[in-house]
ZADOKOL-867442 format. One record per atom (N, C-alpha, C): residue number from 0; residue in one letter; x, y, z. Coordinates in steps of 0.02 Angstrom, whole numbers, plus 50000, padded with zeros to 5 digits. Each point is the difference from the previous one (the first is absolute). Example, Ala and Ser with C-alpha at 12.3 -4.5 7.8 and 13.67 -1.06 7.14 Angstrom:
% ZADOKOL-867442
<n->0, res->A, xx->50660, yy->49716, zz->50390> .
<n->0, res->A, xx->49955, yy->50059, zz->50000> .
<n->0, res->A, xx->50045, yy->50060, zz->50000> .
<n->1, res->S, xx->49982, yy->50053, zz->49964> .
<n->1, res->S, xx->50042, yy->50059, zz->50003> .
<n->1, res->S, xx->49961, yy->50055, zz->50037> .
% end
This chain:
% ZADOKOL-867442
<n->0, res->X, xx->52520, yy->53484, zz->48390> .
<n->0, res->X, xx->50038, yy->49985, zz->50060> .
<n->0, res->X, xx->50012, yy->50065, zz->50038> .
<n->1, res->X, xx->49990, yy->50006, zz->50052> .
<n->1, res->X, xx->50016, yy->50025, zz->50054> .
<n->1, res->X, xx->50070, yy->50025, zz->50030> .
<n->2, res->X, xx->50043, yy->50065, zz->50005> .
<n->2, res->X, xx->50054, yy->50007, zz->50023> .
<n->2, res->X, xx->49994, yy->50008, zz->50092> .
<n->3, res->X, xx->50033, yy->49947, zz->50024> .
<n->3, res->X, xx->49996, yy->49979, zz->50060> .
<n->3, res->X, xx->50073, yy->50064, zz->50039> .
<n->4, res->X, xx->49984, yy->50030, zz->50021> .
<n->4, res->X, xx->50056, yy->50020, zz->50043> .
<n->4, res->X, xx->50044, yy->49952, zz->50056> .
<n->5, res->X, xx->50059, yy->50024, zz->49993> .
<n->5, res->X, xx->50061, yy->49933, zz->50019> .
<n->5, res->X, xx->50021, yy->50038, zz->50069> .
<n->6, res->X, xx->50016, yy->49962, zz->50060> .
<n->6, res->X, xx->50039, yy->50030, zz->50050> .
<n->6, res->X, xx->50082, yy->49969, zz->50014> .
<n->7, res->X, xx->50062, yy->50035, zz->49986> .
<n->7, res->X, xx->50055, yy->49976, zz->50009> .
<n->7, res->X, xx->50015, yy->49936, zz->50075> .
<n->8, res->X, xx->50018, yy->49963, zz->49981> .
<n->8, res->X, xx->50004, yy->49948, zz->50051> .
<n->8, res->X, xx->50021, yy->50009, zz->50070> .
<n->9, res->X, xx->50054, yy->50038, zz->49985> .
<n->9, res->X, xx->50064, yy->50024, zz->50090> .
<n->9, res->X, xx->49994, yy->50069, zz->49977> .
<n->10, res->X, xx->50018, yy->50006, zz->50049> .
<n->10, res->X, xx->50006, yy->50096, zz->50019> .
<n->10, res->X, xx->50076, yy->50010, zz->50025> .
<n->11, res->X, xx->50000, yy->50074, zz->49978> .
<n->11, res->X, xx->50088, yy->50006, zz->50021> .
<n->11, res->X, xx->50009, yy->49981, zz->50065> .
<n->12, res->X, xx->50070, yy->49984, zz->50034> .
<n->12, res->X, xx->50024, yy->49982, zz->50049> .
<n->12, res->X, xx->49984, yy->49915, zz->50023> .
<n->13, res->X, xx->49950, yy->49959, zz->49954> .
<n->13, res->X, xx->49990, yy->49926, zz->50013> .
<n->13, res->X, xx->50059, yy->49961, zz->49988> .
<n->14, res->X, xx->50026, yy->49934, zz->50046> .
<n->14, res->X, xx->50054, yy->49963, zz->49974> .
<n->14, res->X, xx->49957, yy->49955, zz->49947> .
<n->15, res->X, xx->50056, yy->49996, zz->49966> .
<n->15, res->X, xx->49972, yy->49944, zz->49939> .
<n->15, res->X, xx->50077, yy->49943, zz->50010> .
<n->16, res->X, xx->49973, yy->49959, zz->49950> .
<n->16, res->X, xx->50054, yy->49942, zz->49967> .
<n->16, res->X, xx->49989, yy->49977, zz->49922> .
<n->17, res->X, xx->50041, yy->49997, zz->49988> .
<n->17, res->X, xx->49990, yy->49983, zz->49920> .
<n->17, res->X, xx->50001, yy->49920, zz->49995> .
<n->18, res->X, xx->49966, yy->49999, zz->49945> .
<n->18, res->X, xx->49991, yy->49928, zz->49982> .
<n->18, res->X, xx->50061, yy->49974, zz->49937> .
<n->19, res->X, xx->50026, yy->49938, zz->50025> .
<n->19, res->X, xx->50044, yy->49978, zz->49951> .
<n->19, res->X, xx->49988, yy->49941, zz->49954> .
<n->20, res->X, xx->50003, yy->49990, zz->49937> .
<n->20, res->X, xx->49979, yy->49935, zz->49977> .
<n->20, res->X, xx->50064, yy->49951, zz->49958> .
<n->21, res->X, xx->49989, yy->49967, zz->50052> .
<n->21, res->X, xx->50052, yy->49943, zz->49982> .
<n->21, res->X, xx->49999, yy->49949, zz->49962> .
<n->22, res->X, xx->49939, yy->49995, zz->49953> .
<n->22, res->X, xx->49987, yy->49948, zz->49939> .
<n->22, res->X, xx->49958, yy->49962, zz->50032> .
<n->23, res->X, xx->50004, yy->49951, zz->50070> .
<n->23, res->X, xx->49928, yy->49954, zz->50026> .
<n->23, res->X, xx->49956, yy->50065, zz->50021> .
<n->24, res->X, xx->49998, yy->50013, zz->50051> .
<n->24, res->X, xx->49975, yy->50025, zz->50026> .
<n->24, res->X, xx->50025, yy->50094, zz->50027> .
<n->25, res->X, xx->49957, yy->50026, zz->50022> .
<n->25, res->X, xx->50015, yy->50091, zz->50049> .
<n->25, res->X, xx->50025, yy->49986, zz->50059> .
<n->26, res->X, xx->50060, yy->50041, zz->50021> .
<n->26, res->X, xx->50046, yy->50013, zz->50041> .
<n->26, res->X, xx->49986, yy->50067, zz->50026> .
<n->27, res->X, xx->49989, yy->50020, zz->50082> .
<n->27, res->X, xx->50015, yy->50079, zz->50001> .
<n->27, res->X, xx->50067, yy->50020, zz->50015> .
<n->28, res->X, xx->50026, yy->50063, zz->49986> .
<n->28, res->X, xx->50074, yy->50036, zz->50041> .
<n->28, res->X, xx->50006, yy->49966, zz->50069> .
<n->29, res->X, xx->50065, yy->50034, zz->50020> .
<n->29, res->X, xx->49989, yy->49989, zz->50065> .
<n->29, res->X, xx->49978, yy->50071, zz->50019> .
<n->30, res->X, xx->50065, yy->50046, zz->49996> .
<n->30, res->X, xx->49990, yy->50062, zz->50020> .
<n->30, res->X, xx->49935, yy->50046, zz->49972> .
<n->31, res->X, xx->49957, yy->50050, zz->50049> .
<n->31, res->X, xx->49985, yy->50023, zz->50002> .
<n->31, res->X, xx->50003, yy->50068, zz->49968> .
<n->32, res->X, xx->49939, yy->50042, zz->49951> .
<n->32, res->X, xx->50018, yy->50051, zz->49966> .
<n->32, res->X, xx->49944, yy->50039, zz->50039> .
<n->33, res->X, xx->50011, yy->50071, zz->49984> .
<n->33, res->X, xx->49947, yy->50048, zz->50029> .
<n->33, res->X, xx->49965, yy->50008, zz->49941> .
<n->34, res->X, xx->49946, yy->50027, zz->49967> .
<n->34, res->X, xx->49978, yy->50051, zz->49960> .
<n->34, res->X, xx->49999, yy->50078, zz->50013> .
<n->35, res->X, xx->50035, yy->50017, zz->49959> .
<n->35, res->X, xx->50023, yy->50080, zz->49986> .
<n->35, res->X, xx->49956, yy->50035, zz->49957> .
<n->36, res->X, xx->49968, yy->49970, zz->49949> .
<n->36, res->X, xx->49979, yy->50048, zz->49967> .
<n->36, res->X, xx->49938, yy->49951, zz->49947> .
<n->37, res->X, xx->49943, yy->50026, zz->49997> .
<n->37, res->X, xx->49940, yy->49979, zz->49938> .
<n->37, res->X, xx->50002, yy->50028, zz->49952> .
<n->38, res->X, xx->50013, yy->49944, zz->49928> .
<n->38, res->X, xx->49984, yy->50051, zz->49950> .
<n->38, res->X, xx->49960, yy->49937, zz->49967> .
<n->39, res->X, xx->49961, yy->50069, zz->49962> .
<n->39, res->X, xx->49937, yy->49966, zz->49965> .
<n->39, res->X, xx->50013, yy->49996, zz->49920> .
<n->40, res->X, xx->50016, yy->49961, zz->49980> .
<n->40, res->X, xx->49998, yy->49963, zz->49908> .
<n->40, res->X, xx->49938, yy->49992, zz->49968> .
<n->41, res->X, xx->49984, yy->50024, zz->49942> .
<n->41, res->X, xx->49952, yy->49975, zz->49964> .
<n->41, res->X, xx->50028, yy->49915, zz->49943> .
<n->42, res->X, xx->49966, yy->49963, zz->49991> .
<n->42, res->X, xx->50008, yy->49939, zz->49970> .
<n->42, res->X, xx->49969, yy->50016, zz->49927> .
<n->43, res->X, xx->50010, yy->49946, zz->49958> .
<n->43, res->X, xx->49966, yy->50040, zz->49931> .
<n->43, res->X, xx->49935, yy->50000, zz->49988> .
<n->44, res->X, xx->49947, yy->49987, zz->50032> .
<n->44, res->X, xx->49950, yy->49990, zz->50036> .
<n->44, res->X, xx->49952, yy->50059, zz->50029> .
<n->45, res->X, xx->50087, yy->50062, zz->49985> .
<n->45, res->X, xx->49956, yy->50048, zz->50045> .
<n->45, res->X, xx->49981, yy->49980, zz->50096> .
<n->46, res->X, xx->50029, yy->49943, zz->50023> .
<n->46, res->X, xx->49993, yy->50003, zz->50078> .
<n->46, res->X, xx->50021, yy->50013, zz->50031> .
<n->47, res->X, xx->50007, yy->50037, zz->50067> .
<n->47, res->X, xx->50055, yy->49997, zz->50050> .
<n->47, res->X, xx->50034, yy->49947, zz->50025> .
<n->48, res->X, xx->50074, yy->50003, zz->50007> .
<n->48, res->X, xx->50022, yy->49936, zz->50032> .
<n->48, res->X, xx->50042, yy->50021, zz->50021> .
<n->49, res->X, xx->50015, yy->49980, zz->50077> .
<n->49, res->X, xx->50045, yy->50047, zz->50058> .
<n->49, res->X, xx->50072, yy->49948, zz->49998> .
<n->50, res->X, xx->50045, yy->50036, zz->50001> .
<n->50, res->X, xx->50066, yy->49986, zz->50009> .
<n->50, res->X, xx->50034, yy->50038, zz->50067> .
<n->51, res->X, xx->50036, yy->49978, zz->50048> .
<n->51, res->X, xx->50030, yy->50013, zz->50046> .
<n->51, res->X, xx->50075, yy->50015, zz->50005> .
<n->52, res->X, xx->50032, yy->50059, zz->50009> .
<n->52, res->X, xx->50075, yy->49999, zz->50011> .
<n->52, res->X, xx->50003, yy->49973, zz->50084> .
<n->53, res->X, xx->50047, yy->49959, zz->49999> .
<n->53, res->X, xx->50042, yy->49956, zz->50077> .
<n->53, res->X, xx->50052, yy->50031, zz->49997> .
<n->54, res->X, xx->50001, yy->50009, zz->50047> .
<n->54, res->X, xx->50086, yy->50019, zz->50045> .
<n->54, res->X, xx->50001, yy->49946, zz->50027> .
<n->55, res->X, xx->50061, yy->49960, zz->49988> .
<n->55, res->X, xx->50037, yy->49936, zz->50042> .
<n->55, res->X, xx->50018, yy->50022, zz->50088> .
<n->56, res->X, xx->50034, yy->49947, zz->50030> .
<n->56, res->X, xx->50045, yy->49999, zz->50053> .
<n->56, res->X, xx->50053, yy->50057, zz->49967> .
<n->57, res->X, xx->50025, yy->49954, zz->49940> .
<n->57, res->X, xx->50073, yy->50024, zz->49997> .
<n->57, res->X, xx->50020, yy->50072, zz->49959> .
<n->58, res->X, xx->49953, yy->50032, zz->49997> .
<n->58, res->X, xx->49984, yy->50062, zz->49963> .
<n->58, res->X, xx->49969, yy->50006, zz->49924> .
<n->59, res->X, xx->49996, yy->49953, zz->49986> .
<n->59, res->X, xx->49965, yy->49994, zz->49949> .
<n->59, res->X, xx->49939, yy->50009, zz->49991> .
<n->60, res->X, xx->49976, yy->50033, zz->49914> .
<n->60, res->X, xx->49945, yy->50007, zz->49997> .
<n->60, res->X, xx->49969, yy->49956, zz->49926> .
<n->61, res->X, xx->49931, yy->49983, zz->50020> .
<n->61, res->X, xx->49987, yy->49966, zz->49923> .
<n->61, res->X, xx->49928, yy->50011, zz->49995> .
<n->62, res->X, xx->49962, yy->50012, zz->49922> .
<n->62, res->X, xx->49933, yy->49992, zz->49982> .
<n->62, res->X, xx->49968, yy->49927, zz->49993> .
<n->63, res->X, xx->49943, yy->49990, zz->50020> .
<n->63, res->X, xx->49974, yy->49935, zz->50005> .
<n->63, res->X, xx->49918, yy->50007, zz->49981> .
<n->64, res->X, xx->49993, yy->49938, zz->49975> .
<n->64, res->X, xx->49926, yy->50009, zz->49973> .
<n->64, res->X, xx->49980, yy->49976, zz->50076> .
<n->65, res->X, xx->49901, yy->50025, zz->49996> .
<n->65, res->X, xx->49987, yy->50007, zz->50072> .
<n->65, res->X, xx->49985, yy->49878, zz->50010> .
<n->66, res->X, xx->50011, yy->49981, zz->49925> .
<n->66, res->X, xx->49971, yy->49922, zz->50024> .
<n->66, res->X, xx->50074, yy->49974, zz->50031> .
<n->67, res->X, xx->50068, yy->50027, zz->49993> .
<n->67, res->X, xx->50055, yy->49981, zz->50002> .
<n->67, res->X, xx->50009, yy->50001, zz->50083> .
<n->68, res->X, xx->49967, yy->50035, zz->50052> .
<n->68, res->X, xx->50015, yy->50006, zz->50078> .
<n->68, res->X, xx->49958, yy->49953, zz->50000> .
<n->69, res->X, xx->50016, yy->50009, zz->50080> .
<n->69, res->X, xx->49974, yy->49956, zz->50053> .
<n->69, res->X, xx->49994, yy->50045, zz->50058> .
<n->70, res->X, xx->49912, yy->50001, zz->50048> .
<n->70, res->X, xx->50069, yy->50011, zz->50067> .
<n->70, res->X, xx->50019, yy->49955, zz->50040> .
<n->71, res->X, xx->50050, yy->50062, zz->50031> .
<n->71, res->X, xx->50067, yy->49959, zz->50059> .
<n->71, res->X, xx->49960, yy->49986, zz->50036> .
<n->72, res->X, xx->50038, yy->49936, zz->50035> .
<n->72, res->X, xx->49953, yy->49966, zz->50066> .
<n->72, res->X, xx->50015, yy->50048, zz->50043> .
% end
């Protein structure tokens, strides 16, 4: 097998939304997050897998796996 090089999904400064799951079905946020910062994880696999810190509206900040966004409309 072949190691395929990966490109991170969003780039700093993209709005995103997070996805919520409510048991039927995926829900997104309402509010809007920026991306602040890429960091790159290895899996046990040895792969890269990109995680994103968000800065909220309300000053908040959080890490997110890159399948967990969305983007903002």
């Amino acid at each position: 097998m072949t190691n395929v090089a990966t490109a991170p999904k969003y780039k700093i400064n993209d709005q995103v939304n997070k996805k919520r799951n409510t048991g039927v079905f995926l829900k997104t946020e309402s509010n809007r997050g920026t991306i602040i910062r890429i960091i790159e994880k290895f899996n046990k696999r040895d792969r890269i897998c990109y995680y994103y810190e968000v800065k909220w509206p309300d000053g908040r900040r959080s890490e997110h796996a890159q399948h967990i966004l969305v983007p903002a409309p």
